[in-house]
C-alpha positions in Angstrom: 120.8 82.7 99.0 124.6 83.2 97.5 125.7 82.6 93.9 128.9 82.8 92.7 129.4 84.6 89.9 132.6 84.4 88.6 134.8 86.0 91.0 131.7 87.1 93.2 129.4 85.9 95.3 125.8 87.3 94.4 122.7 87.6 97.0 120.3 86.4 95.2 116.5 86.1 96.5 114.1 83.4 94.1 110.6 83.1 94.8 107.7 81.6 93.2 107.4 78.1 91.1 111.0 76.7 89.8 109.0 76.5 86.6 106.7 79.7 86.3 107.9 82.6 83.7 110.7 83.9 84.4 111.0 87.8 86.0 114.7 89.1 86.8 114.9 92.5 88.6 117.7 94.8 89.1 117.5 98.0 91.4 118.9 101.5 91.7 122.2 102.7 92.6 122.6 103.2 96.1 119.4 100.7 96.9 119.4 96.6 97.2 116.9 94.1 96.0 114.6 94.9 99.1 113.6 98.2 97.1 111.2 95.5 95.0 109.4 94.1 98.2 106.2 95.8 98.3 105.4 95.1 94.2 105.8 91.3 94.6 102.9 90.3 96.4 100.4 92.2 93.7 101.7 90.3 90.5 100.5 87.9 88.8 100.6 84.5 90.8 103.0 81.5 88.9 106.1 83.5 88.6 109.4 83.1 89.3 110.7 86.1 90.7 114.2 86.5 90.9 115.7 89.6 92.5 119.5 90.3 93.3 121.9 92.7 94.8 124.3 94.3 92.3 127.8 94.0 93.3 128.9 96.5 95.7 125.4 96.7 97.1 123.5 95.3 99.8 124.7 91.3 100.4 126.8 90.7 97.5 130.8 91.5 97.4 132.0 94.5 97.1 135.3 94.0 95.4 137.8 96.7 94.5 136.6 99.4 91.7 135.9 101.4 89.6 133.7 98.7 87.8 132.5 98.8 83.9 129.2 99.0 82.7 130.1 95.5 81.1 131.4 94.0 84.2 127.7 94.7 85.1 126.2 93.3 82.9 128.0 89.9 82.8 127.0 89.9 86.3 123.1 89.7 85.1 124.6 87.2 82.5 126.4 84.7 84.8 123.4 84.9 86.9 121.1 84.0 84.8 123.1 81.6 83.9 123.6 80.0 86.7 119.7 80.5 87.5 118.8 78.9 84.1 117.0 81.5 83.3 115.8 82.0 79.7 112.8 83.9 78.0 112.5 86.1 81.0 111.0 89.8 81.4 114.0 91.7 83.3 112.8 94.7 84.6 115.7 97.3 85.2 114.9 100.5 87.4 117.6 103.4 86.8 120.9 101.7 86.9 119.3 98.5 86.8 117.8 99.8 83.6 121.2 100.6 82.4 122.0 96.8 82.9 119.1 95.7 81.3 119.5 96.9 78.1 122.9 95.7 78.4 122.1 92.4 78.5 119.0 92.4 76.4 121.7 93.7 73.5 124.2 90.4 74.2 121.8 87.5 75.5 118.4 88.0 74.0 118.0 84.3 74.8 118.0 85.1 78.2 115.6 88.4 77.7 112.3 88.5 75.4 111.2 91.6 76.9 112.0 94.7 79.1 111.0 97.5 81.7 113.0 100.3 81.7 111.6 102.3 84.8 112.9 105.5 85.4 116.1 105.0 83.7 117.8 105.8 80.2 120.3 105.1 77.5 122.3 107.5 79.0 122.3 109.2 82.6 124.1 112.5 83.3 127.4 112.9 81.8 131.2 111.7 82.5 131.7 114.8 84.4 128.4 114.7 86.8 129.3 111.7 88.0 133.1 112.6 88.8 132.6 115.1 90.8 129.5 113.3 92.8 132.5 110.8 93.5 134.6 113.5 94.3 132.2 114.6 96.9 131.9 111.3 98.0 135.5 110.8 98.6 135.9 113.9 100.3 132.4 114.1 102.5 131.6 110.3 102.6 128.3 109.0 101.9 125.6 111.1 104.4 126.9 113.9 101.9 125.3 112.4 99.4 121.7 111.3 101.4 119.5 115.1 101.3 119.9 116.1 97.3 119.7 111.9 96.6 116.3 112.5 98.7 115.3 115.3 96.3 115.9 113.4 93.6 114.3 110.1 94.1 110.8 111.5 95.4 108.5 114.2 95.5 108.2 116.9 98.8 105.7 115.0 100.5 106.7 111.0 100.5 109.7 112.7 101.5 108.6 112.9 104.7 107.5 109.7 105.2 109.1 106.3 106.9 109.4 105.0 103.2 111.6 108.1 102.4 113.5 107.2 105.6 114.1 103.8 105.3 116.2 104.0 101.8 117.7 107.0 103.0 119.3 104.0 105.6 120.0 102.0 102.6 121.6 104.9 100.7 123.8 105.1 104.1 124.6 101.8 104.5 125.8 100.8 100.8 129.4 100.4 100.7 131.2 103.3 100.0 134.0 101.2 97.4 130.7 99.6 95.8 128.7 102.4 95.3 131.8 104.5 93.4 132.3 101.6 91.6 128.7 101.6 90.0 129.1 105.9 89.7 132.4 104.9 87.6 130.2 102.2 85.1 127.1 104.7 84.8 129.6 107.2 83.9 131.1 105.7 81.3 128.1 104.4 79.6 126.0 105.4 76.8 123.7 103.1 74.9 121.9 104.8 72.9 123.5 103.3 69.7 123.1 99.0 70.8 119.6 99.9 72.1 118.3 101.3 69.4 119.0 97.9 67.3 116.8 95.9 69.8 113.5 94.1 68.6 111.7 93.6 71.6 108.6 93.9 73.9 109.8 97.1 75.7 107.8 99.2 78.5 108.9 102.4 80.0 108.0 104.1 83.3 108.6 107.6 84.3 108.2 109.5 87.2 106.5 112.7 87.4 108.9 113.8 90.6 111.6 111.9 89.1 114.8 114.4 89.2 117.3 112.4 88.6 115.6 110.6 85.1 113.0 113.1 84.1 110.1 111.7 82.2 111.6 113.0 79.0 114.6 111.6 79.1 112.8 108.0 79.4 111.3 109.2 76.5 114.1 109.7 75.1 115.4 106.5 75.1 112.3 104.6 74.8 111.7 106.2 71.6 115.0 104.4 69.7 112.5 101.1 70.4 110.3 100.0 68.0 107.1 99.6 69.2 108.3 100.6 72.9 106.0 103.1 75.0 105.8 104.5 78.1 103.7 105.0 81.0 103.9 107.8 83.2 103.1 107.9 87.3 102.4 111.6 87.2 103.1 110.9 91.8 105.7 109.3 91.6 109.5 109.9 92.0 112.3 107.9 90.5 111.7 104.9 92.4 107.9 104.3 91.8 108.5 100.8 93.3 108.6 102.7 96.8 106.3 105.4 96.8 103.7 103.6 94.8 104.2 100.0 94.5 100.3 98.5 93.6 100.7 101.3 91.3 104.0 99.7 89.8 103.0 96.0 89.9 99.8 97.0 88.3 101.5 98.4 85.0 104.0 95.2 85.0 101.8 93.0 86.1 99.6 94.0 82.5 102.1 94.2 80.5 103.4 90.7 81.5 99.6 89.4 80.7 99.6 91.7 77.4 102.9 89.5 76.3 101.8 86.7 77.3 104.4 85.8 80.0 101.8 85.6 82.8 
């Protein structure tokens, strides 16, 4: 379905009981909310599952850019928002992650716990991320589709249909939406608002991941009190899609660990 969120409208996909516990998730640049498809079906039944595209990506508008991490995140906000969504677990993979914390900083009535999969206070640096938009600008977006490949998963799934199918998505997202999303990551570093949370908090790494190596999840998992993280020594830097039961089997315990399922 479509939301409108202030001056957007947000595809928005809701599944599971109106009143179950609440579960938000946000995906990866260059992805959509289809990227959480094959973790759904092995949580935890009674949830309410709420997945959306970011803007720029998949359904939802693409307006004009460059966009702010904090644009971003009132996007989550007025979503959940609109949603009624309080208390929820919002699980956040790279940039999604980014938003995440984000909004578990400004609303922690809407947030009483996080997964930060394959993701980080801060990714790459100011001047990474110009010139990948300079490349972008210059070569359009199948530049970007073979090192994206080598990043997000090991040599072998890369062969595979999965591989293929989000290298499709990585073609199809919106050129303006996607530099718009490079220009908020860019400018963002959290490190300093995330350490001041006081929250349930679990990390996933990736053991292929080369675009958020399992140290830098580290990283920024350790500013958390109390947070710790799990490693999928197979996996790239979207678990999600090269090992899904193996994803909803770490969220679905820690949801029953905090009690939220």
């Amino acid at each position: 379905m479509r939301i409108e969120v202030g001056e957007i409208g947000v595809n928005v996909e809701v599944s599971g009981p109106e009143t179950g516990a609440p579960v938000v998730f946000a995906h990866a640049l260059g992805t959509d909310l289809h990227l959480w498809d094959e973790v759904l079906p092995h949580l935890p039944p009674g949830l309410r599952l709420v997945r959306y595209d970011l803007r720029g990506h998949g359904g939802s508008d693409v307006p004009p850019g460059p966009y702010s991490m904090g644009t971003l995140v009132r996007d989550a906000e007025g979503l959940c928002d609109a949603l009624e969504v309080r208390d929820a677990v919002f699980v956040g993979i790279s940039l999604g992650g980014l938003i995440a914390q984000g909004l578990a900083v400004k609303r922690l009535d809407q947030v009483r716990a996080l997964v930060l999969s394959n993701t980080a206070a801060k990714i790459g640096t100011r001047e990474t991320w110009e010139r990948r938009m300079e490349g972008i600008a210059r070569d359009g977006m199948e530049s970007l589709v073979a090192p994206t490949l080598e990043r997000w998963f090991s040599p072998a799934f890369r062969r595979s249909a999965g591989a293929r199918r989000w290298a499709e998505a990585l073609r199809d997202t919106p050129p303006e939406g996607y530099l718009g999303c490079c220009a908020a990551i860019a400018g963002t570093d959290f490190y300093t608002p995330t350490s001041g949370l006081r929250l349930s908090c679990l990390g996933i790494a990736g053991g292929h991941d080369g675009a958020t190596p399992p140290d830098l999840v580290r990283e920024t998992l350790g500013v958390i009190p109390g947070a710790r993280v799990e490693l999928m020594r197979r996996s790239g830097h979207l678990p999600p899609v090269d090992a899904p039961e193996d994803f909803a089997r770490l969220l679905g315990d820690f949801l029953r660990e905090i009690g939220h399922a």
